[in-house]
C-alpha positions as CSV (number, residue, x, y, z in Angstrom):
1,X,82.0,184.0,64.4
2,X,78.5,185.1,62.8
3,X,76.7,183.1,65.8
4,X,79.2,184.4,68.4
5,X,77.8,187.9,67.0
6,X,74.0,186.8,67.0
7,X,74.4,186.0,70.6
8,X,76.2,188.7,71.9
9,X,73.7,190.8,70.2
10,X,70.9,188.7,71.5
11,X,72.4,189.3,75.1
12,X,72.0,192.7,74.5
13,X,68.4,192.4,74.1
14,X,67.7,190.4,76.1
15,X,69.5,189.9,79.5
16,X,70.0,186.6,81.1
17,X,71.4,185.2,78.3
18,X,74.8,185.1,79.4
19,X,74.8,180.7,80.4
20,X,74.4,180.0,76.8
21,X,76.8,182.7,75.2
22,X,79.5,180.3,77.6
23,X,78.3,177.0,76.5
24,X,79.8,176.9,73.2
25,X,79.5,172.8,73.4
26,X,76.5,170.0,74.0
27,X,76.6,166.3,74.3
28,X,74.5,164.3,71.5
29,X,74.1,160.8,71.6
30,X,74.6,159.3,68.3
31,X,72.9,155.6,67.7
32,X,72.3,154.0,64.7
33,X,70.1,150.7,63.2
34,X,72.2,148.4,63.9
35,X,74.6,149.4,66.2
36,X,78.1,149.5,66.0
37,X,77.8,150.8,62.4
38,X,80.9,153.5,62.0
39,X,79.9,157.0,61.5
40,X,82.0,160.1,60.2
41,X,81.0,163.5,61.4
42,X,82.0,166.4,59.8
43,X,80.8,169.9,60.3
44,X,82.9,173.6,60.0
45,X,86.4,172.8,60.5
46,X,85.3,170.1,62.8
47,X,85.8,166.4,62.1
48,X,85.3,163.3,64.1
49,X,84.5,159.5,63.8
50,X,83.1,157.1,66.1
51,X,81.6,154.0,66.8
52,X,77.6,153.6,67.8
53,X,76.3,154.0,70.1
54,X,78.6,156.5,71.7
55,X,78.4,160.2,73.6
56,X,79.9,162.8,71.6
57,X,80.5,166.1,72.9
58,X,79.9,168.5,69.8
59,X,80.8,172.5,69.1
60,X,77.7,174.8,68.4
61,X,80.0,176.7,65.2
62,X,80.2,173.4,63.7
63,X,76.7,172.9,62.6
64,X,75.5,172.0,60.9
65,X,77.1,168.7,60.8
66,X,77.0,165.6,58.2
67,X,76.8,161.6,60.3
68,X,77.6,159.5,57.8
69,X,77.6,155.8,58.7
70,X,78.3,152.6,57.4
71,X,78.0,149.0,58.6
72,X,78.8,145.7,56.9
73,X,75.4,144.1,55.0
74,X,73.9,148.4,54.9
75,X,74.0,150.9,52.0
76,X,75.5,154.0,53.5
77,X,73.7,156.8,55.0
78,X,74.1,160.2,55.3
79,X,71.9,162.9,57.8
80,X,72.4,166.2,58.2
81,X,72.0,167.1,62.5
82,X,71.8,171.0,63.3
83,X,71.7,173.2,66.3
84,X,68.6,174.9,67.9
85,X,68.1,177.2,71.1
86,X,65.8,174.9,72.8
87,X,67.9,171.5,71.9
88,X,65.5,170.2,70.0
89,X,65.5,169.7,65.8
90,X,62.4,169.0,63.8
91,X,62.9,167.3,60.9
92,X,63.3,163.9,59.3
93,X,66.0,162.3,61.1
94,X,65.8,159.0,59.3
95,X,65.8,159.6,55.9
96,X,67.2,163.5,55.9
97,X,64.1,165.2,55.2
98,X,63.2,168.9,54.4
99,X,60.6,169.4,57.5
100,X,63.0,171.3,59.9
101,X,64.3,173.6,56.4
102,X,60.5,174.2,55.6
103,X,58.9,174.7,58.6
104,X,61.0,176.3,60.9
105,X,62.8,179.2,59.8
106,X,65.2,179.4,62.8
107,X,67.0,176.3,61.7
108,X,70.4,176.3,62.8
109,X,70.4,179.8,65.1
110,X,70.1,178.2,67.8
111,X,73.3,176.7,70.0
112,X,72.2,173.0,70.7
113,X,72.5,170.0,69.0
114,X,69.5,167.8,69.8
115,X,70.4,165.4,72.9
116,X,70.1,162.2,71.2
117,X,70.4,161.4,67.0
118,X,69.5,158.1,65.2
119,X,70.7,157.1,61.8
120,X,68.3,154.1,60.6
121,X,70.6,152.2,58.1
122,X,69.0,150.4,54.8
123,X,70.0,146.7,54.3
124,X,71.9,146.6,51.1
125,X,69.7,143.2,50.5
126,X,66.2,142.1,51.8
127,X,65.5,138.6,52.7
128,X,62.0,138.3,51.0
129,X,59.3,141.1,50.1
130,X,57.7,141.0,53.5
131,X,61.0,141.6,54.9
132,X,61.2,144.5,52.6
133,X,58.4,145.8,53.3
134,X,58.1,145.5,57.2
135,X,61.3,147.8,57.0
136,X,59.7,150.2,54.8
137,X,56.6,150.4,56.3
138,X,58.3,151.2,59.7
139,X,60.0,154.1,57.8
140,X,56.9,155.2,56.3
141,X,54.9,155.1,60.0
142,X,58.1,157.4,61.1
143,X,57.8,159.7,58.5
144,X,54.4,160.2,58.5
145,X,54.6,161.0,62.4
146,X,57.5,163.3,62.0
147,X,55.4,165.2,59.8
148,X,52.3,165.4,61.9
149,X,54.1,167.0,64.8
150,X,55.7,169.4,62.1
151,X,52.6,170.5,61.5
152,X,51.0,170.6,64.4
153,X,53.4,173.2,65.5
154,X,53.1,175.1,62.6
155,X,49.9,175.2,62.8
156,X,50.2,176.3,66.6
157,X,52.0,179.4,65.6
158,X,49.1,180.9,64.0
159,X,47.1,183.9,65.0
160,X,44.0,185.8,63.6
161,X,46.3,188.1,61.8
162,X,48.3,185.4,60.0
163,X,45.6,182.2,59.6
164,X,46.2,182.8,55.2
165,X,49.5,182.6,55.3
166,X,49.4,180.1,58.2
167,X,47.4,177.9,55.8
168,X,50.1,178.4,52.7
169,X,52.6,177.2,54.9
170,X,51.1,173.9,56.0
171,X,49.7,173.4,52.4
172,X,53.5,173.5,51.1
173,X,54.5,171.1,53.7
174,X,51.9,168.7,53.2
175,X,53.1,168.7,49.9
176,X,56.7,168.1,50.5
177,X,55.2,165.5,52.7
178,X,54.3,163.7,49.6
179,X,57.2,164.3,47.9
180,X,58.9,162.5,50.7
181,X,56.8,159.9,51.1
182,X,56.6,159.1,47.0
183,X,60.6,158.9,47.5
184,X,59.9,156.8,50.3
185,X,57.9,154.7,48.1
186,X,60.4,154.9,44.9
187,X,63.1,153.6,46.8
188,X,60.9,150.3,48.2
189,X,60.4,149.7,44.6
190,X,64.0,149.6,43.9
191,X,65.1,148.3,47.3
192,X,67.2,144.8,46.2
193,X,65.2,141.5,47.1
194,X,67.3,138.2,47.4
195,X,66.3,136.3,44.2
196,X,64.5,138.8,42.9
197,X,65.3,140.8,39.7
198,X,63.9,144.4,39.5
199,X,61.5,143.6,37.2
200,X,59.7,140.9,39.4
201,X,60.1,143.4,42.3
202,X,58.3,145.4,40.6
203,X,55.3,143.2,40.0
204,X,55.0,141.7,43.3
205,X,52.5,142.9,45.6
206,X,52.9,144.5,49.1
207,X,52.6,142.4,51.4
């Protein structure tokens, strides 16, 4: 009801408007690593499960809605998917990051889900250490470049008038960038290795 109200208000503003005021629903294309894990989406009075990868077509006055999957030899993971105006979220979709929350303050006004979603699944066991840490280092690379064109647009937004606080902003992100990424790092650590106890995991070096 509260974003039925923003709109219509929104429409008053600003004419034209009146194509997304109608389109109370968009298609999102859930996929996970691996496939076929089983997800559970659940979002104001909205629920739903499927199996990925799968076309779902989703109600804006759900969001924001929680995809949590599971698949045999995986932990379960939950992320968090929201709407925007332009159809497009930022924010770590792999891990369910803080980016979108910190730097865009529109999160979840807008009436779109994004058009596609992926929910990267962590084995419950790694094979060896490089296994281990091929699959971290992937998450790490994807992190790190979700964060760059976080920033980036941030950084985009300013002006003359606002380059202090500008700066503040992408200061405190680059800093829950490294929260993120020490979490990252925590959870390699403590990631379970086949043969490996947690203490020798947590002697043995990267490879």
């Amino acid at each position: 009801m509260k974003r039925l109200l923003i709109a219509l208000i929104l429409c008053v503003l600003f004419p034209g408007c009146a194509s997304v005021v109608s389109n109370t629903e968009s298609t999102t294309y859930i996929e996970t690593n691996p496939p076929k894990a089983q997800c559970t989406l659940h979002g104001q009075d909205f629920q739903r499960v499927l199996t990925t990868p799968n076309s779902i077509a989703l109600p804006s006055e759900a969001a924001p809605i929680t995809i949590a999957c599971e698949a045999e030899g995986y932990k379960p993971t939950s992320s968090v998917m929201d709407t925007k105006s332009d159809g497009w979220i930022w924010g770590n979709i792999i891990l369910g990051g803080v980016v979108g929350a910190v730097i865009d303050g529109a999160r979840g006004a807008g009436f779109k889900y994004p058009p596609k979603f992926v929910v990267i699944l962590e084995p419950e066991e790694f094979a060896n250490i490089a296994a281990r840490d091929t699959w971290y280092d992937a998450r790490v690379a994807d992190l790190k470049a979700e964060w760059v064109k976080a920033i980036k647009k941030t950084r985009s937004r300013c002006t003359g008038d606002d380059k202090d606080a500008c700066d503040r902003q992408v200061k405190e992100a680059e800093k829950l960038r490294d929260v993120e990424l020490a979490a990252l790092e925590a959870r390699r650590a403590a990631a379970k290795v086949a043969g490996m106890t947690s203490a020798m995991q947590s002697v043995a070096p990267a490879q």
